[in-house]
C-alpha positions as CSV (number, residue, x, y, z in Angstrom):
1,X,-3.9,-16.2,-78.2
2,X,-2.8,-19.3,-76.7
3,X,-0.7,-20.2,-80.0
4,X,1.3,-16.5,-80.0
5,X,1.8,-17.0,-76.5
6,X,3.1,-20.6,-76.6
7,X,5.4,-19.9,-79.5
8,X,6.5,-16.4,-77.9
9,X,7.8,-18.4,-74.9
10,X,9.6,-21.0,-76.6
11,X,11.5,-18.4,-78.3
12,X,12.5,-16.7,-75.5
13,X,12.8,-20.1,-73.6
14,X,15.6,-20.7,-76.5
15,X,17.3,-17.2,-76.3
16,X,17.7,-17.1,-72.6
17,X,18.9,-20.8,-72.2
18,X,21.5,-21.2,-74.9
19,X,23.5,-21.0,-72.1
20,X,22.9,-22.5,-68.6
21,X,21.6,-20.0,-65.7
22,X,24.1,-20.5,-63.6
23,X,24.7,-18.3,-59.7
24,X,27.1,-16.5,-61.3
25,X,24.8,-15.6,-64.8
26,X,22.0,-14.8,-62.5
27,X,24.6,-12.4,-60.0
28,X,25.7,-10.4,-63.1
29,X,21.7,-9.9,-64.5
30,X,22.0,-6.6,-62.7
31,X,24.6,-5.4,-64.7
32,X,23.9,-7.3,-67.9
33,X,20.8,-5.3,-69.3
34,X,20.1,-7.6,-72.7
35,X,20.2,-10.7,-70.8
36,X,18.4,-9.1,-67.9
37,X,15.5,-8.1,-70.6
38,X,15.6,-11.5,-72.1
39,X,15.2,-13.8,-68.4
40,X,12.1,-10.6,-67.9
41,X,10.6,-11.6,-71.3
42,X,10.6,-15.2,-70.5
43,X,9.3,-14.6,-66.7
44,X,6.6,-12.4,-67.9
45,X,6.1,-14.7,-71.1
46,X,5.9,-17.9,-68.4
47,X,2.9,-16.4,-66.2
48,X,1.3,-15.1,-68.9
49,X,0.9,-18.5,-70.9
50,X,0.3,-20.1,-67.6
51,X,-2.3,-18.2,-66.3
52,X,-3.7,-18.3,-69.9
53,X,-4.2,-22.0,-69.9
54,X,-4.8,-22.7,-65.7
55,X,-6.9,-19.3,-65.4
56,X,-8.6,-19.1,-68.5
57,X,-8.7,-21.7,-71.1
58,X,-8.9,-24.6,-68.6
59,X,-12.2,-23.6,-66.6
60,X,-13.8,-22.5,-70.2
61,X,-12.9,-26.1,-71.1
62,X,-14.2,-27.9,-68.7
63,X,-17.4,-25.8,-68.4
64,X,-17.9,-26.6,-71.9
65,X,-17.5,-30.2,-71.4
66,X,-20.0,-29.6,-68.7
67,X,-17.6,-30.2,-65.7
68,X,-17.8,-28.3,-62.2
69,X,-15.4,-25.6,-62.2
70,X,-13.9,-24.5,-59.1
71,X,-10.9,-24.0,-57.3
72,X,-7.5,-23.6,-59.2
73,X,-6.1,-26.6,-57.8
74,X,-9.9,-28.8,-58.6
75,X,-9.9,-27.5,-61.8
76,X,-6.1,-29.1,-62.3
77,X,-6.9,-32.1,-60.1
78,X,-9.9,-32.7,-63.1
79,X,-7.6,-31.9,-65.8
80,X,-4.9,-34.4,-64.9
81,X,-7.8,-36.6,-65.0
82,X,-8.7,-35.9,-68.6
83,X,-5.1,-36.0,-69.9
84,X,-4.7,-32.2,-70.2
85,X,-1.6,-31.7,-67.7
86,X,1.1,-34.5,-66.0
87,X,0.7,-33.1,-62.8
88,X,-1.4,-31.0,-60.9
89,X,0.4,-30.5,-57.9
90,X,3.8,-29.9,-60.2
91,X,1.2,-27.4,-61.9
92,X,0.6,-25.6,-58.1
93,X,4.5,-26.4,-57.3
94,X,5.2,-23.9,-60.6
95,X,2.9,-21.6,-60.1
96,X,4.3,-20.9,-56.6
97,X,7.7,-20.5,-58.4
98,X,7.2,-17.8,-60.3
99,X,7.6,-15.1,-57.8
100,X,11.4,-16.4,-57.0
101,X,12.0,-16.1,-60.9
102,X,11.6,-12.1,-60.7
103,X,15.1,-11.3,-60.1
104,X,14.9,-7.8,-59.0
105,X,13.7,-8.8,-55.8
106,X,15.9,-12.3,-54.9
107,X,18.8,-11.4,-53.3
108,X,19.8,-14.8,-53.5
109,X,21.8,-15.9,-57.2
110,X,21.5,-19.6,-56.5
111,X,17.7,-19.1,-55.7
112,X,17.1,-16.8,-58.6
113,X,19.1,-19.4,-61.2
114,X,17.1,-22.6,-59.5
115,X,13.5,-20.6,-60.1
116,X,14.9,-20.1,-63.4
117,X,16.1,-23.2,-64.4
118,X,13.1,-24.9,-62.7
119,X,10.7,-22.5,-65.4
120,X,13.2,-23.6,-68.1
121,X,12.7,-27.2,-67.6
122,X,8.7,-26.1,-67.2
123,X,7.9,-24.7,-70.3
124,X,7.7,-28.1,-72.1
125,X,5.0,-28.7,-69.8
126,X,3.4,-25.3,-71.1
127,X,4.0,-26.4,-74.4
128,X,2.3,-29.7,-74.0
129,X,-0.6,-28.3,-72.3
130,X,-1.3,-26.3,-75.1
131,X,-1.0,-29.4,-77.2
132,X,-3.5,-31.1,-75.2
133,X,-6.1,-28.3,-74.8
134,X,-5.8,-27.5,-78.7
135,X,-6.2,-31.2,-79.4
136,X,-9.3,-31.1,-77.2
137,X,-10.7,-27.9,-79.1
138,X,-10.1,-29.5,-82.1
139,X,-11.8,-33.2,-81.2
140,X,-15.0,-30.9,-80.2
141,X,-14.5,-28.6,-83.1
142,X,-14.4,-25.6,-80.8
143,X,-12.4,-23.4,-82.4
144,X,-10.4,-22.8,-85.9
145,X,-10.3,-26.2,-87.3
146,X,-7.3,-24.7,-89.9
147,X,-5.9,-22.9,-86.8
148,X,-5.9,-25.4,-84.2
149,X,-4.4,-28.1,-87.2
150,X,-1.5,-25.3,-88.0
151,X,-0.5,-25.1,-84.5
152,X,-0.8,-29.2,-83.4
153,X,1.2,-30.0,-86.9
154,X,3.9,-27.7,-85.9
155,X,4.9,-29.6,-83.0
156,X,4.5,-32.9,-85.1
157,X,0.8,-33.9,-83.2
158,X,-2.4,-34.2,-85.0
């Protein structure tokens, strides 16, 4: 799941940032259905490979290295500590974000494009967070050895 989902939102990442997301892009999504379907792909594409990795994937992983899970913000505190994100207060900071990336209810372009922008410049951070937590599945050989080895070789880690 966590590979379809990372490569799902890089794609649509791509798509909907070919161009920047500027006030005035975000002003006409109202009226501009395709690109308003592509910035709700990559919203709904965002949250759902973050709460993936944060909600799911991280507690599992820690459990299984026989960490304490708790608390969203404990379990990111812990996995700053082992490598698996940069930041877990820029973790919390996103998280917080994605409600202002929903643009059918910011009235505000310049909020809405920021939000997006900020998610744009985010999904690398998604990205590497898969990395890390498939690295760490494969080092433990939890998982699909071929799988996990596919996905890590595709963004040129091993």
């Amino acid at each position: 799941m966590i590979i379809k989902e990372t490569d799902h939102l890089l794609i649509t990442n791509g798509r909907v940032f070919s161009q920047p997301m500027t006030p005035e892009r975000a002003q006409r999504l109202t009226d501009d259905i395709e690109d308003s379907e592509q910035v709700d792909a990559f919203v709904s594409r965002f949250g759902r490979l973050q709460d993936t990795l944060g909600n799911r994937l991280l507690p599992e992983l820690l459990d299984a290295l026989g960490e304490s899970v708790g608390a969203v913000i404990d379990n990111l505190d812990r996995a700053e500590n082992l490598g698996l994100v940069s930041s877990a207060e820029q973790w919390m900071v996103v998280r917080r974000l994605r409600n202002q990336m929903v643009h059918e209810y910011i009235e505000s372009s310049s909020v809405l494009s920021d939000a997006l922008e900020s998610g744009h410049a985010f999904a690398s951070e998604l990205e590497a967070t898969s990395v890390a937590m498939m690295r760490m599945l494969g080092a433990h050989e939890w998982g699909d050895k071929a799988t996990i080895e596919k996905f890590l070789a595709a963004r040129g880690s091993s």
